[in-house]
VEXPA-60928 format. One record per residue (C-alpha): x, y, z; residue number from 1; residue in three letters. Coordinates in steps of 0.1 Angstrom, whole numbers, plus 2048, in hexadecimal, padded with zeros to 3 digits. Layout:
BEGIN
{{X,Y,Z},NUM,"ALA"},
...
This chain:
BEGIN
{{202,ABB,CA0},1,"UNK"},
{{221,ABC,CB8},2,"UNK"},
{{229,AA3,CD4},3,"UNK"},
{{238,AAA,CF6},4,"UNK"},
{{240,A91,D0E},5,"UNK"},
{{221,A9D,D20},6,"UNK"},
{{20B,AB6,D06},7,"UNK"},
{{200,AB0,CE6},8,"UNK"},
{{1F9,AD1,CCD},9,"UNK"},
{{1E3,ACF,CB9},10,"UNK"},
{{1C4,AE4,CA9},11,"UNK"},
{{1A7,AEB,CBF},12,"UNK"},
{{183,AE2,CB5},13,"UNK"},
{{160,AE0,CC4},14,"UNK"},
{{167,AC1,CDD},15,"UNK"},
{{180,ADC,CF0},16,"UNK"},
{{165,AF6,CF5},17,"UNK"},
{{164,AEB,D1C},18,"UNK"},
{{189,AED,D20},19,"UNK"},
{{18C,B0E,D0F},20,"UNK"},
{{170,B1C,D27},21,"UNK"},
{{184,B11,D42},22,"UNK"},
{{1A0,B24,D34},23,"UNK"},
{{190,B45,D29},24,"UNK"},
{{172,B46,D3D},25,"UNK"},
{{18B,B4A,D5D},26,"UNK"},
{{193,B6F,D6A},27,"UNK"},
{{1B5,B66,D75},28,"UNK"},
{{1BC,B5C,D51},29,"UNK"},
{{1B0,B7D,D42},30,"UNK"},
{{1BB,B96,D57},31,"UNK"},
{{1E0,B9D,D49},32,"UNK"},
{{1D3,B9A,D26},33,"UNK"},
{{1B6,BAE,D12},34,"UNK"},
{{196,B99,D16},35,"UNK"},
{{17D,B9A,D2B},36,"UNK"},
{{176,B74,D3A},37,"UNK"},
{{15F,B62,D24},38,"UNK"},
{{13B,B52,D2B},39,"UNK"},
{{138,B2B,D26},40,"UNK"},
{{123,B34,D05},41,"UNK"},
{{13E,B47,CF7},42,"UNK"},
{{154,B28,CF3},43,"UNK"},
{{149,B16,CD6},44,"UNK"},
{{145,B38,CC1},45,"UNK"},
{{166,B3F,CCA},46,"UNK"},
{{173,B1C,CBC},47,"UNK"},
{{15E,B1F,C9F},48,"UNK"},
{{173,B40,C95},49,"UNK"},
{{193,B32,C9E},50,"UNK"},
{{189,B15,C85},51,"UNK"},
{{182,B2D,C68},52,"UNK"},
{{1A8,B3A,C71},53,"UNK"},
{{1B3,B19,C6A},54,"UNK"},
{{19D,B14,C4B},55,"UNK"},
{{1A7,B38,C3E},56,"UNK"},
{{1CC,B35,C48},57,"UNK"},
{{1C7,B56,C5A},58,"UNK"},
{{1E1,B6A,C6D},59,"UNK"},
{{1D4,B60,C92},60,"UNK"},
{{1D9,B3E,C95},61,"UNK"},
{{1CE,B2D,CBF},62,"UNK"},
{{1DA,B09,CC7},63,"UNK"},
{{1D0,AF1,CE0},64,"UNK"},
{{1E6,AE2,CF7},65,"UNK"},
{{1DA,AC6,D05},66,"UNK"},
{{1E7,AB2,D1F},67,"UNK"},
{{1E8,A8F,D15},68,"UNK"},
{{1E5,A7E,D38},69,"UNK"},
{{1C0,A8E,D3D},70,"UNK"},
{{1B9,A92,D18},71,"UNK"},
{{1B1,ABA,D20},72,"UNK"},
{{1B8,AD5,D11},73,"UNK"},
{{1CD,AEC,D2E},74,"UNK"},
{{1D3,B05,D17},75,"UNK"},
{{1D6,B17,CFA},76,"UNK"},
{{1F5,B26,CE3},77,"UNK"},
{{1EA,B43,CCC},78,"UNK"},
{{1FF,B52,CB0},79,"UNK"},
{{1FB,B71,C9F},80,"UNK"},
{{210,B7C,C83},81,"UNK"},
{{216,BA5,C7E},82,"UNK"},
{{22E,BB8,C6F},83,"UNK"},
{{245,BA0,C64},84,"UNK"},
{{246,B92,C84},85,"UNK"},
{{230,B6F,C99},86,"UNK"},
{{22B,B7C,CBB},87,"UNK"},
{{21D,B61,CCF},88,"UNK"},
{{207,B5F,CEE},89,"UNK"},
{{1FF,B3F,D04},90,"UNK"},
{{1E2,B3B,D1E},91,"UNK"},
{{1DE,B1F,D39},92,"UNK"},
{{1C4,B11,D4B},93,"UNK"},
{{1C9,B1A,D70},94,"UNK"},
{{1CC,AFC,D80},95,"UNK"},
{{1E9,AF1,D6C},96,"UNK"},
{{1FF,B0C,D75},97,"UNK"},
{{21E,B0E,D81},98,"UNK"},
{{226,AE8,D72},99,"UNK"},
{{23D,AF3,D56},100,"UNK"},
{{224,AE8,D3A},101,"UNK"},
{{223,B0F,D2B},102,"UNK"},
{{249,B0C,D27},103,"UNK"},
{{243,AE9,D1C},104,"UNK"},
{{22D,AF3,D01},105,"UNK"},
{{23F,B17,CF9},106,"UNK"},
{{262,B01,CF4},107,"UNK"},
{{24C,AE5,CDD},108,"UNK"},
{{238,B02,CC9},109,"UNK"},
{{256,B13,CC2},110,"UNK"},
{{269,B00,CA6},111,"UNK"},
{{248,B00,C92},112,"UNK"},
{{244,B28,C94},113,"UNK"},
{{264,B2D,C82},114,"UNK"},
{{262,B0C,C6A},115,"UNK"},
{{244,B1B,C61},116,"UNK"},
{{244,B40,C60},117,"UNK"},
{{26B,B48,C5E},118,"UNK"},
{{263,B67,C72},119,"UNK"},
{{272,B79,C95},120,"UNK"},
{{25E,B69,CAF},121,"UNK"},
{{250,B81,CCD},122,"UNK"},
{{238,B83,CEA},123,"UNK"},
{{225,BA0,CF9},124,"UNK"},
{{21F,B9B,D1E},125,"UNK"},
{{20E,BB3,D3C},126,"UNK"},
{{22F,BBE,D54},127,"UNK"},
{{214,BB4,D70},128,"UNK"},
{{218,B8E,D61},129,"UNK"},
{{233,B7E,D6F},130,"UNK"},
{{22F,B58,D68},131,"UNK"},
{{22D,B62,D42},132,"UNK"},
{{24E,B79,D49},133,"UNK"},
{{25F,B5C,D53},134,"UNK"},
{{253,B41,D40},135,"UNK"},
{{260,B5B,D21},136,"UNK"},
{{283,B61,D31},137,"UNK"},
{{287,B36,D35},138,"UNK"},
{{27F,B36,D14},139,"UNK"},
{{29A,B4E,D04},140,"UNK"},
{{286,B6B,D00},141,"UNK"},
{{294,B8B,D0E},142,"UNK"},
{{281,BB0,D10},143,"UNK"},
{{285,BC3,CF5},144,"UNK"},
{{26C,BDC,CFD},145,"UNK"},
{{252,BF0,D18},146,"UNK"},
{{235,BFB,D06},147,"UNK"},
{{21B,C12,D13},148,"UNK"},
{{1F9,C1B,CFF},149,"UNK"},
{{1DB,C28,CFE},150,"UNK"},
{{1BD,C17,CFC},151,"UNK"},
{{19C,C30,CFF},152,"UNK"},
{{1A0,C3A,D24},153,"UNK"},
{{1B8,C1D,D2C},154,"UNK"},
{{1DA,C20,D2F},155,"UNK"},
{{1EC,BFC,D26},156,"UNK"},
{{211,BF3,D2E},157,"UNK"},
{{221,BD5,D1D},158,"UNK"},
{{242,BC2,D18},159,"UNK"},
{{24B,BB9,CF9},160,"UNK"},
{{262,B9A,CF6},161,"UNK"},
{{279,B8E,CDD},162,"UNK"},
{{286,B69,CD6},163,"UNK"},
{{2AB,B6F,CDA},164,"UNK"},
{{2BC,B4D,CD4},165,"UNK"},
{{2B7,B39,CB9},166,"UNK"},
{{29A,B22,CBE},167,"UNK"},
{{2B0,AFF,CBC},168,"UNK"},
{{2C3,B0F,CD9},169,"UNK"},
{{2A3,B15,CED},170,"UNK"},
{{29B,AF1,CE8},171,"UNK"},
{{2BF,AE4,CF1},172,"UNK"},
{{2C3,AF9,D10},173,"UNK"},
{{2A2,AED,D19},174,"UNK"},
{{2AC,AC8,D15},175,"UNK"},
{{2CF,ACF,D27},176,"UNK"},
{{2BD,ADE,D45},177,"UNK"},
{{2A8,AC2,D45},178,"UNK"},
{{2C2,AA5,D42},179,"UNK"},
{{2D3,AB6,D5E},180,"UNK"},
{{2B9,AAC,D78},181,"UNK"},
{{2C0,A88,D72},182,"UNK"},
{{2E4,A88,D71},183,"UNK"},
């Protein structure tokens, strides 16, 4: 579990599977990423797998964030380790946007990845998502790549991101920034 002065991370489990609806049932949540929005049913199956991950120590790990004020879970921090490398992904619950609690979470989640893992640390975003562009490029990350695949019929275009400082310096600028609005 990791602490924020406002999130708590932790594993999710069956008491989230309204909060997670919330999350992925919303259109505006799924339409820069490769899901269609999910039914109200499809919650608690969902869990349930991401619970077996945890049990099986799989390779696609999902997080809660939940913020401690409401006791909900706003959103969720997935991790998925390929080629040598944990690219991570982050979803919000729409009505928390735009609050800093992705970037809050991101900077928190961070310092576990590569504790844990000892990997590069990157992020695959749609060029069409701009709050996930910047919330990368506070963090450190810068573009290492444009990517564009096919998919049956579908042509998909992606930015790849890369963690380019260190993540103690993430968290330190971070902190600067932040003890420069008091001063």
């Amino acid at each position: 579990m990791i602490k924020t002065n406002r999130l708590t991370i932790r594993k999710l489990g069956f008491a989230d599977c309204r909060d997670y609806y919330e999350i992925f049932g919303n259109p505006n949540i799924s339409r820069y990423d490769d899901f269609d929005p999910i039914r109200e049913g499809e919650s608690r199956a969902n869990i349930e797998r991401i619970i077996d991950h945890y049990n099986k120590n799989a390779s696609e790990l999902e997080f809660a964030v939940e913020y401690r004020e409401e006791q909900k879970v706003i959103g969720v921090l997935a991790l998925l380790i390929e080629d040598g490398t944990v690219y991570i992904g982050f979803h919000f619950n729409e009505a928390y946007h735009g609050r800093g609690l992705a970037t809050e979470a991101v900077i928190a989640f961070l310092p576990w990845l590569h504790k844990t893992y000892h990997l590069p640390i990157k992020a695959v975003t749609d060029p069409a998502n701009q709050s996930s562009i910047r919330v990368l490029g506070k963090l450190g990350f810068h573009l290492e790549e444009k990517i564009v695949r096919r998919a049956g019929s579908s042509v998909i275009r992606e930015l790849r991101f890369a963690l380019a400082r260190p993540v103690a310096a993430v968290a330190r600028a971070r902190t600067a920034r932040r003890l420069k609005r008091f001063a």
